[in-house]
N, C-alpha and C positions, 0 to 999 in steps of 0.2 A: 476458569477452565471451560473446555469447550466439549463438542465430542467424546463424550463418554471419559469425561474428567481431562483429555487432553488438551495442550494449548495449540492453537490454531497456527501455525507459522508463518513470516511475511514474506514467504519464498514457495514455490512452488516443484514440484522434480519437472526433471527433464523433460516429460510429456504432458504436463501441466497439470496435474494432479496435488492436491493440497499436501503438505508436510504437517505432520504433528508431533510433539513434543510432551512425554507424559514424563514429570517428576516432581515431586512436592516441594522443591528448593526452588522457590521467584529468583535467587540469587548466585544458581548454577551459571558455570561458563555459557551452555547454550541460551540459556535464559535472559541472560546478559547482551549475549548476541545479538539475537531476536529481537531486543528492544533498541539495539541500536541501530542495526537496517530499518525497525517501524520509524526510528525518528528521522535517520536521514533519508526516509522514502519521504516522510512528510513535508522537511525541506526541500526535496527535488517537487514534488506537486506545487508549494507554494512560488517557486520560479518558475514553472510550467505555467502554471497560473498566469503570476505576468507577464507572460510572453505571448500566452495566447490573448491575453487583454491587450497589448499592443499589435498581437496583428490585426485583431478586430476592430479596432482603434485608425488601421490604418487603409482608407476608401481605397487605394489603387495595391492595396494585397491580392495576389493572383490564387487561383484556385489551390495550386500545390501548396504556398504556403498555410491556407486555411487549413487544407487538408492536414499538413502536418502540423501542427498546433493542433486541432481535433486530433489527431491520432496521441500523443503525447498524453494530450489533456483524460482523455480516455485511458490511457495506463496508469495515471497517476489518480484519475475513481477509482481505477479496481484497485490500486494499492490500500488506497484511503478506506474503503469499503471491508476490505479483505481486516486490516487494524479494524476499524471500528468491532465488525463480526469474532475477533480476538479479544479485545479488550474488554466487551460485553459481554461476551462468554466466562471470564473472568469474575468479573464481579459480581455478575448473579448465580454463579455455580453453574450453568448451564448450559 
């Protein structure tokens, strides 16, 4: 847990403000949820990943496409960072 016993969620509200999840069941519906956006945010970062390896990869990439590969690659740290900060919280009570 995180925040005052709650769990940290891998979504955000509308104004980007953090969601949290307070229940003692890991195996609740939302619980469940939760961990399946953490895993397919993890799969979207690691094809993020490659993609931004092949445009940087590729010498005659134009600015735009740098750009969006960095912009991507940067939503898929904050997703990965946002898990990590949940899942840490988790396991040390904290």
């Amino acid at each position: 847990m995180t925040k005052n016993g709650l769990r940290l969620l891998p979504w955000t509200t509308p104004e980007g403000k953090p969601c949290y999840l307070s229940t003692d069941d890991p195996g609740s519906l939302l619980s469940r949820l939760a961990d399946d956006v953490e895993e397919a945010q993890l799969a979207a970062g690691e094809q993020v990943r490659a993609g931004a390896r092949a445009v940087l990869a590729d010498a005659k990439a134009g600015e735009r496409a740098v750009r969006f590969a960095l912009t991507r690659t940067v939503e898929s740290l904050d997703d990965a960072l946002r898990i990590a900060v949940s899942r840490g919280g988790r396991i040390t009570g904290g």
